[in-house]
N, C-alpha and C positions, 0 to 999 in steps of 0.2 A: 219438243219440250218434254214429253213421256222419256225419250233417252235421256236425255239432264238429265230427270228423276231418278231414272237408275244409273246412271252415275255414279249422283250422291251416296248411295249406299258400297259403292264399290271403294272409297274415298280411304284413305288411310288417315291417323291422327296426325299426321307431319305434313298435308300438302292440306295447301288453302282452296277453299270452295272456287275463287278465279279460276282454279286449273281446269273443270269440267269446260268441256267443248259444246259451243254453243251456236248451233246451226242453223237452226228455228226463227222463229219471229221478233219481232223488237220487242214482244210482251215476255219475250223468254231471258234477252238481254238486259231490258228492266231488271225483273226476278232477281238472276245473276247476281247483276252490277249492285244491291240493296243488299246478296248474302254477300259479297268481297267486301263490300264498306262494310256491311256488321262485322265480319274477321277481323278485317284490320284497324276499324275504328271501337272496338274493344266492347262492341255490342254483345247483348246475350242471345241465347241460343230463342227464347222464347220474343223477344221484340224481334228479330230478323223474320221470324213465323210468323208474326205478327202483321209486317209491312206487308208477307210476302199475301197474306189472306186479304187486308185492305185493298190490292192491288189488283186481287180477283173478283173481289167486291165491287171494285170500279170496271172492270173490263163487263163481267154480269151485266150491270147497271147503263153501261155504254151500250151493249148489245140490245138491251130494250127499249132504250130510247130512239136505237135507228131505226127498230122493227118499229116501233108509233112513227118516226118519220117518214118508214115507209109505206107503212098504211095512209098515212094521210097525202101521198104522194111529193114530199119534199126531196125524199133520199130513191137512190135507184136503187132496182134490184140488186145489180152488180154488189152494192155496197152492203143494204140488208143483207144478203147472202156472205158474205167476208166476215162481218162481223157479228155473223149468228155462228161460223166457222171457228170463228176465235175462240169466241164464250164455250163451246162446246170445248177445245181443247185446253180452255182454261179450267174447265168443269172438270176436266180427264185427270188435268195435271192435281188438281186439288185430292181428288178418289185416291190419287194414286200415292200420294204424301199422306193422305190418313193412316190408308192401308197400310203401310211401311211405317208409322207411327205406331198402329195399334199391335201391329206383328212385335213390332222391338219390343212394347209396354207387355206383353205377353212373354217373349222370354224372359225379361226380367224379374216378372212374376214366379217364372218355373223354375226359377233358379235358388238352389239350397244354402239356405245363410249356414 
């Protein structure tokens, strides 16, 4: 998922977000498939960000609720561990889209009207 993200930034204005290779998880393919319908369904830049953070919000959320089912012993380990693994790389993916937000929000700053 962290390669998707830099991807995106290697991305020119003429090829649509579909084009990144996506090798990762279905939480990654989710993502994806939410920024190629905002492309193509004439979405903005900030709802596509939008979904793509609800979506992290939900995978978070998911992850704490197996870690209580696994405390209370409903869920296996096997699982709690998967999707403490997830969260953690959905956490990565998120750091690593701000970072790369606040970097652009900064040159555009630096730059002489």
């Amino acid at each position: 998922m962290i390669s998707s993200v830099q991807n995106v930034s290697n991305l020119s204005m003429t090829r649509a977000l579909g084009a990144i290779d996506t090798e990762n998880s279905a939480s990654s393919s989710t993502a994806m498939s939410s920024a190629a319908a905002g492309a193509s369904g004439g979405l903005s830049f900030a709802s596509v960000m939008g979904n793509m953070a609800s979506e992290a919000v939900s995978s978070l959320k998911g992850a704490e609720n197996m870690s209580f089912a696994g405390i209370k012993g409903t869920a296996s380990t096997r699982e709690v561990v998967d999707s403490m693994l997830q969260a953690e790389q959905t956490l990565q993916t998120a750091i690593a889209i701000r970072d790369k937000v606040v970097s652009a929000f900064l040159e555009v700053t630096k730059m002489q009207m």
